[in-house]
VOBA-1610 file (N, C-alpha, C; in pm, whole numbers, padded with zeros to 5 digits, always signed):
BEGIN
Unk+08564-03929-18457Unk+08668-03903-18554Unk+08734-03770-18518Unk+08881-03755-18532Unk+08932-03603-18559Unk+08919-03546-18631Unk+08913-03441-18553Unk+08944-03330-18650Unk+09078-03295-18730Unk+09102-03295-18872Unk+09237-03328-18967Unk+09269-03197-18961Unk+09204-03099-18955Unk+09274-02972-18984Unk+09331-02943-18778Unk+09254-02958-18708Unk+09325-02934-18541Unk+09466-02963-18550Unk+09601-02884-18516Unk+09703-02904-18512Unk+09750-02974-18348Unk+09630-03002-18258Unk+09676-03050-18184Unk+09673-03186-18164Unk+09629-03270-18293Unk+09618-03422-18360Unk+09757-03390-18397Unk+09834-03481-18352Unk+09951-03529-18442Unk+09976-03568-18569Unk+10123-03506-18603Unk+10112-03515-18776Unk+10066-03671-18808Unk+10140-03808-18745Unk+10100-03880-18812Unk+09997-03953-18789Unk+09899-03894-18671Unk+09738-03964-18716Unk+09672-03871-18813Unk+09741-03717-18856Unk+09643-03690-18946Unk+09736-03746-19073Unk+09804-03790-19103Unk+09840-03822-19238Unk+09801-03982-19287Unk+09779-04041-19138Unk+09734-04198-19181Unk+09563-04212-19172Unk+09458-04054-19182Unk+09355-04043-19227Unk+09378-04068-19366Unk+09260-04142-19474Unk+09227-04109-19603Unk+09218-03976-19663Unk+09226-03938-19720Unk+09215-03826-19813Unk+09061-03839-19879Unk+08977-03754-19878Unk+08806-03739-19927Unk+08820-03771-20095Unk+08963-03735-20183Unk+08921-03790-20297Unk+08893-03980-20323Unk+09023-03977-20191Unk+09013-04156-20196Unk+08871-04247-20168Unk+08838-04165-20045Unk+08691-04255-19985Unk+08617-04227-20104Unk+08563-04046-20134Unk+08478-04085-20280Unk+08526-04202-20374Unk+08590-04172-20424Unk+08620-04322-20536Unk+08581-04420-20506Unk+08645-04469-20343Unk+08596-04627-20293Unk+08429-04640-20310Unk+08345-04546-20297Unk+08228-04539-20258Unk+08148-04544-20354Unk+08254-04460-20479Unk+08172-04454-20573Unk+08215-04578-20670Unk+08330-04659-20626Unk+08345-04827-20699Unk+08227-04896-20618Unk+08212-04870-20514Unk+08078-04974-20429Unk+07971-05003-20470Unk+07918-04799-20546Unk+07772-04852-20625Unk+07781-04878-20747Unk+07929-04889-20836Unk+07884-04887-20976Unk+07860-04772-21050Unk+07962-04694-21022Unk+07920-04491-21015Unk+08093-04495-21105Unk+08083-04447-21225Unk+08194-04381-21297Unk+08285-04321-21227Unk+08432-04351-21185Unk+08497-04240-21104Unk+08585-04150-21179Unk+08518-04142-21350Unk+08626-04052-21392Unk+08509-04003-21484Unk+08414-03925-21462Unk+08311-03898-21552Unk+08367-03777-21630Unk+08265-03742-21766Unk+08334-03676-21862Unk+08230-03562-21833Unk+08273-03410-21786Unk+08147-03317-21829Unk+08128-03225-21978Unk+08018-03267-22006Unk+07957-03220-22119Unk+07853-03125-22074Unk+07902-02992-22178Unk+07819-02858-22131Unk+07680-02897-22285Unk+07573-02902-22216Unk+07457-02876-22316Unk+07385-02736-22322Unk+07344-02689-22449Unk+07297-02574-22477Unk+07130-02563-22492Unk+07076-02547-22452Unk+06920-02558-22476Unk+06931-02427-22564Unk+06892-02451-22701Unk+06858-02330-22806Unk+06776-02243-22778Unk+06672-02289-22726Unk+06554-02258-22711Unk+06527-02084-22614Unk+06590-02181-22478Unk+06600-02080-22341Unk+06700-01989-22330Unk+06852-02069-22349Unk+06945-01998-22376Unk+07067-02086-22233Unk+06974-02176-22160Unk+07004-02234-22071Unk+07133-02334-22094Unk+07296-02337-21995Unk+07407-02411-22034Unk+07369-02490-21902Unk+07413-02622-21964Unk+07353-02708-21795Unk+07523-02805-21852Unk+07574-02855-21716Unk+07682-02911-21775Unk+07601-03052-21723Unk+07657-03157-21825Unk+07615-03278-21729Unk+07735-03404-21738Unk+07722-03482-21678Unk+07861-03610-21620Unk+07821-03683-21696Unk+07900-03747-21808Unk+07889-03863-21888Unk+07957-03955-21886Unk+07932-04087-21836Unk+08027-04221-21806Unk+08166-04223-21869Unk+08265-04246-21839Unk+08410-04196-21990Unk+08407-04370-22066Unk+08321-04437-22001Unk+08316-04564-22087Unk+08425-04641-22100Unk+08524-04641-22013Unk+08725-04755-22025Unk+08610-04877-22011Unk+08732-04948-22096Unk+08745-05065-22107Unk+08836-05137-21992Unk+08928-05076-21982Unk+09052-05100-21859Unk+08996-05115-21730Unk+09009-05227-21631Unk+08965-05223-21512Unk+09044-05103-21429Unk+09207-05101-21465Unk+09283-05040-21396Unk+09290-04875-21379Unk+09144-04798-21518Unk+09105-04653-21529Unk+09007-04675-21472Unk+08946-04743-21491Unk+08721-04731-21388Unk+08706-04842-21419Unk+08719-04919-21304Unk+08667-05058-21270Unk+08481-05023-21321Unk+08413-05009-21245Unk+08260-04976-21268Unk+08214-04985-21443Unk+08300-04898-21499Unk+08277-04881-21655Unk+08326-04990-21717Unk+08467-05052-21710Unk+08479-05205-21746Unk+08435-05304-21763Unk+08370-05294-21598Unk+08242-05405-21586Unk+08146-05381-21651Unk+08093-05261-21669Unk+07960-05187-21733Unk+07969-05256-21857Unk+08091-05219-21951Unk+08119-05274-22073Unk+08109-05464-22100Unk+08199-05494-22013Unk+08205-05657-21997Unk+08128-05682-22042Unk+07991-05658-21958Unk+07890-05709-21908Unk+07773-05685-22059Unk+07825-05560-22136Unk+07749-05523-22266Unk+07802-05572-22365Unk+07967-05627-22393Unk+08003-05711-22499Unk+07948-05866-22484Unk+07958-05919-22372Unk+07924-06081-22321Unk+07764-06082-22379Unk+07652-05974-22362Unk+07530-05964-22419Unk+07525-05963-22535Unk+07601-05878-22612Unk+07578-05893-22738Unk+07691-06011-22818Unk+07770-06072-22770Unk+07777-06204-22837Unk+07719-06312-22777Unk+07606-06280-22706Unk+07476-06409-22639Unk+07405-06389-22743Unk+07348-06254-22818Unk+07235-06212-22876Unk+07300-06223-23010Unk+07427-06278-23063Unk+07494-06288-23198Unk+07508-06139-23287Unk+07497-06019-23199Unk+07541-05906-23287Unk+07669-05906-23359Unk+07767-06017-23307Unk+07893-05975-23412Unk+07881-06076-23553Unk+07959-06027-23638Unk+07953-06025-23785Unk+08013-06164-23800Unk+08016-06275-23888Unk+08038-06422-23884Unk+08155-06380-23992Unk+08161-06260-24083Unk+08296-06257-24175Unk+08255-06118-24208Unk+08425-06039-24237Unk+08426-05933-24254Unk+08313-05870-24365Unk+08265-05718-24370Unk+08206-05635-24459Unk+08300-05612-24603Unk+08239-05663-24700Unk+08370-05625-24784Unk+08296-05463-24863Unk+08365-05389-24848Unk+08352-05246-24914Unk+08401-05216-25050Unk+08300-05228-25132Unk+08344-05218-25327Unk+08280-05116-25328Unk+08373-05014-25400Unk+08299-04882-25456Unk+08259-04893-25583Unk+08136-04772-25529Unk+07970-04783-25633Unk+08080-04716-25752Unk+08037-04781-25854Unk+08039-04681-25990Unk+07999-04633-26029Unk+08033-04486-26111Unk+07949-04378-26099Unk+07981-04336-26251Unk+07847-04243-26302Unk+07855-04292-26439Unk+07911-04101-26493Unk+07932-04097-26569Unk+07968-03944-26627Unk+07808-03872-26591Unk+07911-03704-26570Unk+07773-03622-26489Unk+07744-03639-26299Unk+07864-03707-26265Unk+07791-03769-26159Unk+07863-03685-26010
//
């Protein structure tokens, strides 16, 4: 492979190289790896320790993170195998409440 930064590679074999954000992504659609993860800083009370960590952003959209779409698909199709959804809406009547209350 060339070297992309050597100016004695011509401009247009280095411009018809990939770009490293592109291959990550491809690589990381290959294993099933979030390509738009969310970082969340956690606080340990305790130590005093900030650790940030990557949390899936969870799309539904194939066309934001294929990987997470599928992730999802694959967790709605389970839970209407396993009948978690509701057969008719929740109807919500408010409690009555008596004087003093």
């Amino acid at each position: 492979m060339t070297n992309t930064t050597d100016r004695a590679t011509p401009r247009a074999v280095r411009m018809a190289q990939p770009l490293a954000r592109e291959v990550v992504e491809e690589i990381a659609k290959q294993y099933g790896v979030c390509i738009r993860p969310i970082a969340l800083r956690r606080l340990d009370t305790y130590t005093g320790k900030v650790e940030t960590i990557d949390v899936p952003c969870g799309a539904t959209l194939e066309s934001k993170c294929p990987p997470c779409a599928k992730r999802n698909r694959q967790l709605r199709m389970a839970q209407c195998r396993e009948s978690w959804h509701l057969d008719h809406e929740p109807v919500n009547t408010p409690t009555r409440r008596g004087p003093g209350q």
